[in-house]
C-alpha positions, -999 to +999 in steps of 0.1 A: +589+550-810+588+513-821+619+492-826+619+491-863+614+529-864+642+529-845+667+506-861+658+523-890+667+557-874+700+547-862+706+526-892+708+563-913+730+579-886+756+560-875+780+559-906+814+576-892+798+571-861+817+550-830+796+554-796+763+561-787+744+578-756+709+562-755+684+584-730+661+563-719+639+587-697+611+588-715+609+551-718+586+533-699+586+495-714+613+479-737+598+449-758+620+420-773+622+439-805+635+469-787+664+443-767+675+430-803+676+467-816+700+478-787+721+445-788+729+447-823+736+486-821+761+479-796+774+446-819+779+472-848+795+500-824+817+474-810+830+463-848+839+498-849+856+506-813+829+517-796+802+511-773+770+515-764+762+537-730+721+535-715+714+567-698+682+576-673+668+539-674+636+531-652+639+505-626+613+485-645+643+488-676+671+480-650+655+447-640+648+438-673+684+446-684+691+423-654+672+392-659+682+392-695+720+398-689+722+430-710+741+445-682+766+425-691+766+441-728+758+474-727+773+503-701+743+512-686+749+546-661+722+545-633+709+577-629 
């Protein structure tokens, strides 16, 4: 699934909505678009209480999530 299909995905389901599990297992590459997808999820689910939690990442995803800081942003559970 592309980041904009994806945005637009979560943008119709999260009204009333306060956290979100992401499962990432079947990802195999995340893409700048994908980074600013997840980053402003969590913004929004932070505006409202809540977080963001990355499930079943890749270690290609982890190091990514590392060099970029995301692991700093998002509660990422390392499988």
């Amino acid at each position: 699934m592309t980041s904009p299909a994806l945005k637009k995905e979560l943008q119709e389901h999260l009204d009333g909505v306060k956290d979100v599990v992401m499962d990432l297992a079947s990802v195999e590459y995340i893409s700048s678009g994908g980074l600013r997808m997840m980053l402003a999820t969590e913004q929004l689910l932070e505006q409202k209480g809540g977080a963001l939690k990355v499930i079943n990442a890749n270690e290609y995803i982890l190091e990514v999530f590392d060099l970029v800081g995301f692991m700093d942003v998002v509660e990422v559970v390392r499988s």
